[in-house]
C-alpha positions, 0 to 999 in steps of 0.5 A: 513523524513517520518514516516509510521505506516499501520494498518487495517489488519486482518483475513477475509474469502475468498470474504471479503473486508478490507481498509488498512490505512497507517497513515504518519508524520515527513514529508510534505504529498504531497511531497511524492508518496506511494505505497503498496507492501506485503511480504509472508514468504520465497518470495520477496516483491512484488509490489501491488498499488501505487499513484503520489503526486496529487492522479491523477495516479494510479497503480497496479499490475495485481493480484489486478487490479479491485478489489483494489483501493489506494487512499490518503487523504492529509487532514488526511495525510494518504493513503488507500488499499481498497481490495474487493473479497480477496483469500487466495493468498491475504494473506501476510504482507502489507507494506506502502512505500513512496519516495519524487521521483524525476523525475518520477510519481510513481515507481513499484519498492522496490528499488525506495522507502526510507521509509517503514511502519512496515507492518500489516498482512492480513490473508484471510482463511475459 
């Protein structure tokens, strides 16, 4: 198992940039691929980034494509969101997610992931 605790959110104006960090333990770091999904009250979570167990592959979702990078640090067993030129549609709880897989390099998913974060709000408003 895995233990995630995200931290980095925040409030910030519309245009501001933030770098949330999901610090993990329990586990062995590179047997696992992460992701970043984010939840608003009264909707489904919804799926923002992931990255394969190498860091090689990446994906996001096309509300954040250019303008949000995940990327994973296997010396600090931690993985980051950096999100630039945030709106307020950006606002919402971000949760760090992580699953040992299988047979596929990254997953898109909520039901694909075993192991969540107690999520940290991003608040984007002028």
């Amino acid at each position: 198992q895995v233990l995630l605790v995200e931290s980095g959110g925040g409030s910030v104006q519309p245009g501001d940039s933030l770098t949330l960090t999901c610090a993990a333990s329990g586990g062995t770091f590179t047997s696992y691929i992460y992701a970043w999904f984010r939840q608003t009250p009264g909707k489904e979570r919804e799926f923002v980034a992931a990255i394969s167990k190498s860091g090689r592959n990446t994906d996001y979702a096309n509300s954040v494509t250019g303008r949000s990078t995940i990327s994973r640090d296997s010396g600090k067993n931690m993985v980051f969101l950096r999100m630039d030129r945030l709106q307020a549609a950006d606002t919402a709880i971000y949760y760090c997610a992580a699953d040992q897989g299988g047979g596929y390099t990254f997953s898109s998913l909520v039901g694909d992931y075993d192991y969540w974060g107690q999520g940290t709000q991003v608040t984007v408003s002028s």
